[in-house]
PAVO-454537 format. One line per 3 residues: number of its first residue (from 1); their letters; for each residue x negated, y negated, z of C-alpha. Coordinates in steps of 0.05 Angstrom, whole numbers, plus 32768, in hexadecimal, padded with zeros to 4 digits. Example, Ala and Ser with C-alpha at 12.3 -4.5 7.8 and 13.67 -1.06 7.14 Angstrom:
1> AS> 7F0A,805A,809C  7EEF,8015,808F $
% end
This chain:
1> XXX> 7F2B,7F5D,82B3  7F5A,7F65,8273  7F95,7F33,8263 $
4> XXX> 7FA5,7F51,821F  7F95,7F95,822B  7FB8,7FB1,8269 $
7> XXX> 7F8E,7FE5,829D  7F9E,7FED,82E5  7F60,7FD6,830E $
10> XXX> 7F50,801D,8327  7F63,8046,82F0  7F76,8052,82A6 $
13> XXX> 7FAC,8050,827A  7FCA,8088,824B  800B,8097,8220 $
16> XXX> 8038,805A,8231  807D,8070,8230  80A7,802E,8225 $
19> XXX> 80EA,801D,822F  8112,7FD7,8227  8141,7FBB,825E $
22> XXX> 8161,7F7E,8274  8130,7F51,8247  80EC,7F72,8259 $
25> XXX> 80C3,7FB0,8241  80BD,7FE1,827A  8082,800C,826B $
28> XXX> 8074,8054,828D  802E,8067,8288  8001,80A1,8298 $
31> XXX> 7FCF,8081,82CD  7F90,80A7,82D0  7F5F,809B,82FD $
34> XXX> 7F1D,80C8,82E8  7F11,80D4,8331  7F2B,8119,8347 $
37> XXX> 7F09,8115,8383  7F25,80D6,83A1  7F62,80C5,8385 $
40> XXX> 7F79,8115,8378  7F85,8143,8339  7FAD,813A,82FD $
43> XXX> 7FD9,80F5,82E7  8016,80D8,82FF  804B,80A6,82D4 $
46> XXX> 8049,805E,82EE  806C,8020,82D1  8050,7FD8,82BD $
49> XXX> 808C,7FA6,829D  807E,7F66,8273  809D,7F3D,824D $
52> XXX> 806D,7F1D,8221  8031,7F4D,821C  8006,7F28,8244 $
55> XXX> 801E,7F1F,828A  8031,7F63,82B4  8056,7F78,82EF $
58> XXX> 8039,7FB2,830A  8074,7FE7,832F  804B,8016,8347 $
61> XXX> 8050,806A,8343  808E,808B,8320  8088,80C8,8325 $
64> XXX> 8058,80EA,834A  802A,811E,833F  8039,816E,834E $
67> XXX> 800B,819B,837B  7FE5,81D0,8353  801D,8204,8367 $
70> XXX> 804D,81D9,8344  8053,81C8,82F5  8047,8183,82F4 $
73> XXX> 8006,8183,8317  7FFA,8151,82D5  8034,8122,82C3 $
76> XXX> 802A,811C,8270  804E,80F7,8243  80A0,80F5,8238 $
79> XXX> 80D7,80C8,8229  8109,8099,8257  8141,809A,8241 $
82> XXX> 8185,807C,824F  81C5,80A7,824B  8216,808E,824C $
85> XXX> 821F,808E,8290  81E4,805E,82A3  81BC,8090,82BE $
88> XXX> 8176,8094,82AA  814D,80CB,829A  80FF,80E0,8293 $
91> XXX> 80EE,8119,8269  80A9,8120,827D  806D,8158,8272 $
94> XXX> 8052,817B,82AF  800F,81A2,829D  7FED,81CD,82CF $
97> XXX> 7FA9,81F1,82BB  7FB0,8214,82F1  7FE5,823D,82D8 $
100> XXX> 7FBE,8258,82A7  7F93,828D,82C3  7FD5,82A2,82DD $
103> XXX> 7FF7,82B4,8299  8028,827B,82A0  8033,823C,826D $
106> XXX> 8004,81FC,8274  803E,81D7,8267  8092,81CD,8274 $
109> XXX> 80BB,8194,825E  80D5,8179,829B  8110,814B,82B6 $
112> XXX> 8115,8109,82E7  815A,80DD,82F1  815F,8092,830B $
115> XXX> 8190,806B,831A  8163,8025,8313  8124,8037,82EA $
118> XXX> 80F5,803C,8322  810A,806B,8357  810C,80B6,8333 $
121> XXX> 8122,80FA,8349  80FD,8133,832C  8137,8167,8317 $
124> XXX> 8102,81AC,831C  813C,81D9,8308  813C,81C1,82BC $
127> XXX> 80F9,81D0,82AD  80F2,81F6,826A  80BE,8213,8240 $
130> XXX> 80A8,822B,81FB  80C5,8265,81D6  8085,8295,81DF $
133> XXX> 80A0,82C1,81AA  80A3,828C,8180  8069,824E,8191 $
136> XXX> 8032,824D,81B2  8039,8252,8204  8009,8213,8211 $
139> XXX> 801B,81DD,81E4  8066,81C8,81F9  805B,817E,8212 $
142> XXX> 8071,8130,81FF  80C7,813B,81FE  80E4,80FA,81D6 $
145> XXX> 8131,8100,81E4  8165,80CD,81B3  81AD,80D5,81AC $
148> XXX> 81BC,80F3,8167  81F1,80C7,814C  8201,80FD,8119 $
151> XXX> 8216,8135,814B  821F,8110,8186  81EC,813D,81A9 $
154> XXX> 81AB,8136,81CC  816E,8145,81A9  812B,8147,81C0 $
157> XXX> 80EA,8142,8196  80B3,8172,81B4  806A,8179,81A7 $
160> XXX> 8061,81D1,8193  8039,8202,8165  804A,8239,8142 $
163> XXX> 8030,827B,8165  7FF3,829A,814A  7FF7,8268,8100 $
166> XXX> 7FAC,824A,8114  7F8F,8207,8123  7FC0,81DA,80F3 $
169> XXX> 8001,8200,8109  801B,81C2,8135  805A,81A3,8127 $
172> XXX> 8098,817D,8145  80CC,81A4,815B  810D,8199,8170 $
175> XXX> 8140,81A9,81A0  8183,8193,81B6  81B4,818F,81F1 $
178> XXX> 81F7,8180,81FE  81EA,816E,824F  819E,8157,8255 $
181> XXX> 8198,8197,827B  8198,81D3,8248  8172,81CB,8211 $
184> XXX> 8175,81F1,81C7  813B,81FC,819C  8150,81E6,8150 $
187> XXX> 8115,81F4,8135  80DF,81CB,810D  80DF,8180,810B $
190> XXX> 80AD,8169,80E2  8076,819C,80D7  8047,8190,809F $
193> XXX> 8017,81C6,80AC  7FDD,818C,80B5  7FCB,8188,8100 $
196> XXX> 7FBB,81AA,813F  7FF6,8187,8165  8023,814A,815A $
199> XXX> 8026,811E,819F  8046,80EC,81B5  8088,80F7,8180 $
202> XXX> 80B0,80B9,817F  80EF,80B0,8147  8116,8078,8136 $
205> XXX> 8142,8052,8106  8124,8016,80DF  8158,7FEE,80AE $
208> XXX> 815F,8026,8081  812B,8052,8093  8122,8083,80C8 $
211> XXX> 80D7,8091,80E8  80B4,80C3,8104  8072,80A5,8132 $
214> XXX> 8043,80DA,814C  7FF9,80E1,8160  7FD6,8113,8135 $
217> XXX> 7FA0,8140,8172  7F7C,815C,8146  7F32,8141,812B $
220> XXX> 7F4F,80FD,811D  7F7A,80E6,8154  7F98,80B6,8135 $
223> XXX> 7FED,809E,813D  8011,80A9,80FD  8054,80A7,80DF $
226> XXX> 8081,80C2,80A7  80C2,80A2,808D  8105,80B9,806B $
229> XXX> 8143,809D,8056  8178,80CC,8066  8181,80E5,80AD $
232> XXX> 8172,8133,8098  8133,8128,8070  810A,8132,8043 $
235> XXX> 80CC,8111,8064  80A2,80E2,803F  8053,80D7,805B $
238> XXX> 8040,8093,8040  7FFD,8088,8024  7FE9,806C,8063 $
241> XXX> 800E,808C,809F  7FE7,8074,80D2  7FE7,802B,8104 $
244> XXX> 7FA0,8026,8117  7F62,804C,8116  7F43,807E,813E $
247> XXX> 7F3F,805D,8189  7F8C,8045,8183  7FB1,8084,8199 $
250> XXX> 7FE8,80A4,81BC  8017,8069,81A3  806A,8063,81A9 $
253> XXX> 808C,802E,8197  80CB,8012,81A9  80FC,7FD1,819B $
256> XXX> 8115,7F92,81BE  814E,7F97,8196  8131,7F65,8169 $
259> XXX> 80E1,7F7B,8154  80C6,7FB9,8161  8085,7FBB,818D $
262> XXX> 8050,8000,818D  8032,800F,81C9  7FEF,803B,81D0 $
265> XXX> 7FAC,8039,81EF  7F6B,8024,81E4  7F37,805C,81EA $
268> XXX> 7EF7,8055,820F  7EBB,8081,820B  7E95,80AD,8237 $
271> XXX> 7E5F,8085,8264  7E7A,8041,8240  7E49,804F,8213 $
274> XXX> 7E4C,8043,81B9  7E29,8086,81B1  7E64,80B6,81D7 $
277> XXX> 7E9F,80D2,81CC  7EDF,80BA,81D0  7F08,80C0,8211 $
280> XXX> 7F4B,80C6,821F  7F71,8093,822D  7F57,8042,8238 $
283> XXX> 7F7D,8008,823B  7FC3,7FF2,8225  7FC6,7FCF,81D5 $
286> XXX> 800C,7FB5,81B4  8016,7FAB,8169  8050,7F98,8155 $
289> XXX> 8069,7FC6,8119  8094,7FAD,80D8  80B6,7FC1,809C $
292> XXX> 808E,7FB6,805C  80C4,7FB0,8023  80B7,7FF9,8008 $
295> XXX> 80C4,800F,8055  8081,8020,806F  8066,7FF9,80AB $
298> XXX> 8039,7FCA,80BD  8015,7FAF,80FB  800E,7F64,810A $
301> XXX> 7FFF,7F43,8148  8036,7F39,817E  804B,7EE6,817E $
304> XXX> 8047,7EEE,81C6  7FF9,7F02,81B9  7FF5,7ED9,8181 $
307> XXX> 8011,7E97,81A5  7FE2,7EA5,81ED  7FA7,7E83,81C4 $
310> XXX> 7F88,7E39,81C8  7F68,7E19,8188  7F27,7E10,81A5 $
313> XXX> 7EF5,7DFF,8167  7F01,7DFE,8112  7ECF,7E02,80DB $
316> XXX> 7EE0,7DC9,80AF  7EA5,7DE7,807E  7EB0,7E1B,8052 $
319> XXX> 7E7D,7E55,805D  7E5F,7E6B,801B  7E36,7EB6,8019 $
322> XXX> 7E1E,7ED8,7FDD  7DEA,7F06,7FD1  7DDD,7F2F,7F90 $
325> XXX> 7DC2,7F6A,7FB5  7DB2,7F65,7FF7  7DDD,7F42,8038 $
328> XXX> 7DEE,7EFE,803B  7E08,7EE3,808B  7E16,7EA3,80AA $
331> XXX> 7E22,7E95,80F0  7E66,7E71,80FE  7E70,7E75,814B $
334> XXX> 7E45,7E7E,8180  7E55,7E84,81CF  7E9C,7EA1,81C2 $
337> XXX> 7EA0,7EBA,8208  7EBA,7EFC,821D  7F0A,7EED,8200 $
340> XXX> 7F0A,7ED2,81BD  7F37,7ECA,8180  7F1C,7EBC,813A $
343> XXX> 7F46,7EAB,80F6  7F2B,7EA4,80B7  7F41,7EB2,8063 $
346> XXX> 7F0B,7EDA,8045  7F06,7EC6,7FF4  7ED4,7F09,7FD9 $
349> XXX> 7EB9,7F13,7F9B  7EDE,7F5F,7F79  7E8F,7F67,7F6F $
352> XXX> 7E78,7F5D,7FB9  7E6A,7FAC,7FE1  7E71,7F97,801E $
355> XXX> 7E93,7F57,804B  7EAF,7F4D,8089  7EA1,7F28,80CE $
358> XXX> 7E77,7F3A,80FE  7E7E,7F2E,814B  7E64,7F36,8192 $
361> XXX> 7E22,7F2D,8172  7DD4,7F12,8180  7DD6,7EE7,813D $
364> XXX> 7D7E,7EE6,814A  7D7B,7F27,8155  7DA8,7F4A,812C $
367> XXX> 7DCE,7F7A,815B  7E22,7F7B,815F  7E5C,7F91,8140 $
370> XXX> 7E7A,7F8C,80FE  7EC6,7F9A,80DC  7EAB,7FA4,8093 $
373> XXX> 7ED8,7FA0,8055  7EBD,7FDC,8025  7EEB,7FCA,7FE4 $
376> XXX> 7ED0,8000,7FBD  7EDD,8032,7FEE  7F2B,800E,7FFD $
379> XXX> 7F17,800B,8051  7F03,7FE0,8082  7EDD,8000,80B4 $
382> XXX> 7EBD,7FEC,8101  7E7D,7FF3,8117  7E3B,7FE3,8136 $
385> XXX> 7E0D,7FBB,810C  7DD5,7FDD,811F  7DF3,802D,810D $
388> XXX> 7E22,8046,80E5  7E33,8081,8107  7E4E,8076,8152 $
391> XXX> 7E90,805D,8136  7E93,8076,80F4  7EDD,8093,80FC $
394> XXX> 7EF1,804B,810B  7F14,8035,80CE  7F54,8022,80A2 $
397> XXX> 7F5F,802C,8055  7F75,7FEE,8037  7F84,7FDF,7FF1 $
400> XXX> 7F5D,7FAA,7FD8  7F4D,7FA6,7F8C  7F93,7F7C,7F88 $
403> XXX> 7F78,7F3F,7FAC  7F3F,7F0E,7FAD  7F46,7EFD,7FF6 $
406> XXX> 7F5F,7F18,8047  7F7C,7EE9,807B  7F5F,7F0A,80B9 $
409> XXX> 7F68,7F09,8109  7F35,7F1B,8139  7F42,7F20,8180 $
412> XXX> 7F11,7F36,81AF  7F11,7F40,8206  7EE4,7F5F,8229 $
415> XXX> 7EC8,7F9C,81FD  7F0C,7FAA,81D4  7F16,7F7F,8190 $
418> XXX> 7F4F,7F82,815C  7F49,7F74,811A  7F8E,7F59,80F9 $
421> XXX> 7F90,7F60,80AD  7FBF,7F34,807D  7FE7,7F3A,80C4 $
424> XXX> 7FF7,7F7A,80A8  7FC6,7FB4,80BB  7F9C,7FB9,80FD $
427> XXX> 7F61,7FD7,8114  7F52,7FDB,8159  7EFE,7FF0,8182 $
430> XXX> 7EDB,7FF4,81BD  7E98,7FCC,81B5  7E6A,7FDD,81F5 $
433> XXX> 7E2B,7FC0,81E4  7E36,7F81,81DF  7DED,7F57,81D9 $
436> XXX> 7E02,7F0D,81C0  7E44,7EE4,81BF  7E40,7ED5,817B $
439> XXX> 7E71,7ED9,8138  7E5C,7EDC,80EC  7E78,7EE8,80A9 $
442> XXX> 7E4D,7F14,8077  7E45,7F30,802C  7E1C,7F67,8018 $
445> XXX> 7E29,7F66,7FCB  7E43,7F2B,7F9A  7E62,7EF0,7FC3 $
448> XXX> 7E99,7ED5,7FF4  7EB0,7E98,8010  7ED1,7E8D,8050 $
451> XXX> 7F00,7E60,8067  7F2F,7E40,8099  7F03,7E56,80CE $
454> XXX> 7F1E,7E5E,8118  7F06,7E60,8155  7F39,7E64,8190 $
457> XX> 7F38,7E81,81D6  7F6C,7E84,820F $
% end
């Protein structure tokens, strides 16, 4: 069972779609179940609500899946969106591979009105799709629809590729309407010329800064952003763009009028097993997401998260590791349990290779995880301690020849851990062989020292 990290008990969770009302998040999901055979093809939107990121209220199915003679045969990611006459609408995806062999698109943007948030009404008659002459027939998905202040029009943000430009020709486009029914196509969005597809577009106004959040499908899969000032452009990709790392996808964010909260899943891999792939879709994760004072963002841990922890045990001793050339590591906890939070200041030597803390561990017999702090490479990174290679596209870049020291956060339940840096940058992982239950603090390289040590769980 997860507290922190949201799954249905007899399914998955993929692309939350949030949407803030009457003092608590309601968030659409795509519930897949991995079970064709029993619980039917394709996915269907249902809705969880909170209003602390720990408890949830489970609502049941939104909107329901199509047959395989009808477009929606798998409900993908959209937008909810309210419009001035209280109604409320769903832009959703509907994808049907069986359309395929039949020379018709995998995908249609398509529309659902409520009156209350929970009872919808598909509307089949607004269906669109891509401009074939223009983008390709089979990537049209993910609709994000604002009100643009500027024109007073609808726009929508779409997921599309340029026709026969090859594998990097994805790009956001843009449409607009004047009813929520008839929809425009203005043209490009945001297209770099850098990925397969964009998902997942998401576009809002921070202080003075407007953003851009999208998940880059391509080798990467990773949820980025880009920035600009004015309302028309030009685009600026910070030096970092993304939230997270590799398993921390598909995320959208949204505000509760006061802090702005990203919502995206946890992936898990094939056979719950370190050595596969990674699969889509997981478990629910929320970061909340900040304005630096040059505008990028940052991710930090939700007070509601943050405050769900008990002070269980503290490390009045300052733990000391050096070594000149090989690895130095000292046990601090042991017998975490399964849901765990650990806080510590690490104090490194600019001439140690390697440091970091290492976790769901067998202290004897050296088998775990570790997040390890490369500062001559600018990263942290996740992985097993025992190979380098089954999460090696788990990491963050993080500048570090500035500083002497990081204030960390781990929290760990069940087989998903976050790391929270300088409660500014996060790093989320699936760990899946877990041997041990215990936690340790290691150099490879020069020295470290670390400090205000704690142990807390809930």
């Amino acid at each position: 069972m997860y507290k922190l990290f949201y799954k249905p008990d007899d399914a998955y969770t993929a692309d939350f779609i949030p949407f803030w009302k009457d003092g608590k998040f309601r968030l659409f999901y795509l519930k897949d179940w991995r079970n064709a055979e029993v619980y039917g093809e394709g996915v269907a939107w249902f809705q969880i609500t909170t209003d602390d990121f720990v408890s949830y209220e489970e609502l049941g199915e939104m909107i329901p899946r199509g047959t395989k003679e009808e477009q929606d045969c798998w409900i993908f990611t959209g937008s909810v969106f309210e419009s001035a006459d209280g109604k409320y609408h769903i832009f959703y995806t509907g994808h049907n591979g069986h359309f395929i062999p039949k020379g018709l698109p995998l995908e249609g943007v398509m529309h659902a009105v409520s009156d209350d948030l929970e009872s919808w009404t598909k509307i089949p008659e607004d269906t669109f799709f891509a401009n074939t002459e223009k983008y390709e027939m089979h990537d049209f998905r993910d609709p994000f629809v604002y009100l643009d202040e500027q024109t007073g029009r609808y726009n929508m943000l779409l997921v599309s590729r340029k026709k026969d430009s090859g594998y990097t020709a994805g790009f956001t486009a843009l449409y607009s309407s004047d009813d929520l029914k008839t929809w425009r196509d203005d043209g490009e969005f945001f297209a770099p010329g850098l990925y397969h597809t964009h998902e997942c577009p998401d576009f809002f106004k921070m202080g003075d800064w407007w953003y851009l959040i999208y998940s880059e499908y391509s080798d990467k899969s990773i949820t980025r952003y880009v920035m600009r000032k004015d309302w028309d452009g030009p685009w600026i990709i910070p030096d970092d763009d993304a939230f997270d790392g590799r398993p921390y996808y598909a995320a959208k964010s949204y505000s509760d009028g006061e802090k702005r909260y990203l919502f995206g899943w946890v992936a898990t891999k094939h056979e719950q097993s370190d050595d596969m792939g990674w699969q889509w879709g997981g478990n629910l994760a929320v970061h909340e997401i900040f304005q630096r004072p040059d505008g990028t963002l940052g991710c930090r841990m939700p007070q509601t998260i943050d405050a769900v922890w008990n002070a269980s045990k503290t490390l009045n001793n300052t733990i000391t590791l050096k070594n000149d050339g090989g690895k130095d590591e000292k046990l601090a906890f042991s017998e975490v349990g399964s849901a765990y939070r650990v806080d510590a200041t690490i104090n490194f030597d600019p001439k140690a290779r390697h440091f970091g803390i290492q976790l769901g561990q067998d202290f004897a017999g050296k088998c775990g995880y570790k997040y390890e702090f490369t500062p001559c490479e600018r990263s942290v990174k996740f992985n097993s301690i025992t190979s380098s290679i089954y999460t090696k596209d788990v990491t963050r870049p993080i500048e570090l020849e500035k500083t002497t020291s990081v204030d960390i956060s781990l929290i760990v339940e069940n087989d998903i851990c976050i790391l929270y840096i300088n409660n500014d940058i996060a790093l989320t992982s699936r760990m899946y062989n877990i041997r041990g239950n215990d936690v340790s603090f290691f150099v490879t390289g020069g020295s470290a020292t670390v400090e205000n040590v704690r142990l807390c769980n809930y």
